[in-house]
N, C-alpha and C positions, 0 to 999 in steps of 0.2 A: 115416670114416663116410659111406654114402651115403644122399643125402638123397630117398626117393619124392616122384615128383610126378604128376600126374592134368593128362592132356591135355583140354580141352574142345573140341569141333566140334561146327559150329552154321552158322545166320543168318551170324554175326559171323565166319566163317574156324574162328581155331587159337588159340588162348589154352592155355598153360602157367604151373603154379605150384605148388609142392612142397606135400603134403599139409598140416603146418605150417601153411604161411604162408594155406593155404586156410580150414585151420580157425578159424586168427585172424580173417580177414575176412569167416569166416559170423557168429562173435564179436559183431563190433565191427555188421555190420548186423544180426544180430538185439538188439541192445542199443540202435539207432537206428528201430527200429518195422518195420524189416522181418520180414513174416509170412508165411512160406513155407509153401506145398501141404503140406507132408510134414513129419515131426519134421526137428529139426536134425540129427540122425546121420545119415539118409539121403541127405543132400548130399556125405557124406565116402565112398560107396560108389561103386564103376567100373560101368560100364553104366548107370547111373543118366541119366535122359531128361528135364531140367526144360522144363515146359511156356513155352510162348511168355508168358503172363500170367506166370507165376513169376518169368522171366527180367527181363522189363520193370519187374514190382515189387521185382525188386533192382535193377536197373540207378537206381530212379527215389530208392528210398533209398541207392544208392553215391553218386548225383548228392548228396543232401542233405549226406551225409557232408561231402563233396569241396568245395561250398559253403561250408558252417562251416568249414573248415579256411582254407581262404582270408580267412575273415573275422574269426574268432575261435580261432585254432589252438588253445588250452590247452582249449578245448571239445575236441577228438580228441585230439589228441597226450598222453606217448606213447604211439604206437603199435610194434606188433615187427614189421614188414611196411613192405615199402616201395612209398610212398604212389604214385609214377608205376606202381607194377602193381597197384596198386588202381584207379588211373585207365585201365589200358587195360582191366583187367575192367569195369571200367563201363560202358566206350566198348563191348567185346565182349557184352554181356548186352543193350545198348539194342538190337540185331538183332532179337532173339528166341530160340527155343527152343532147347537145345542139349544133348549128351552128354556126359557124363566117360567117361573113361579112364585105365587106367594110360598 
C-alpha cells in the first residue's frame, strides 16, 4: 500500500509528510486553538497557498504544542504522528507563507 504525501514550498524550503500524518497534525492543532483562514479541509487540498499570517499562526500554536510536551507530555501524547516531524513542520511554517503539493 502506498502512502500519498503533499509536498509544502515556501519561506521555509521543502517540508514533506504523508497526507495521514497531515491530517492528524491539522487535528491535534486545531484542537490546541489554532484558527485557520479557511475550513479545515482546505489544508488537505494540493495547490492550496497558506498565507504568511496563517503559517506563522500555526507555527506559533505547533510551538505551544511542542512546549507542553516537554513539560507535561500526557497533556499531548498519544499521538499517531511523529513528534520530531511535527517539530520540523513548526520550525518550516515559522518562515512564513507556503504551498502544498502532491
Amino acid at each position: 500500500m502506498s502512502h500519498k504525501s503533499l509536498t509544502f514550498e515556501g519561506a521555509g524550503g521543502r517540508y514533506e509528510v504523508s497526507v495521514q500524518q497531515w491530517a492528524e497534525m491539522l487535528l491535534l492543532l486545531n484542537n490546541w486553538g489554532w484558527r485557520p483562514e479557511q475550513v479545515l479541509t482546505w489544508y488537505l487540498a494540493t495547490g492550496v497557498k497558506v498565507s504568511d499570517a496563517d503559517s506563522k499562526n500555526l507555527a506559533a500554536t505547533g510551538q505551544r504544542v511542542l512546549d507542553t510536551a516537554l513539560k507535561d507530555p500526557a497533556a499531548v501524547y498519544p499521538v499517531s504522528f511523529d513528534m520530531a516531524k511535527f517539530y520540523l513542520l513548526v520550525e518550516f511554517c515559522e518562515a512564513g507563507a507556503f504551498r502544498l503539493s502532491e
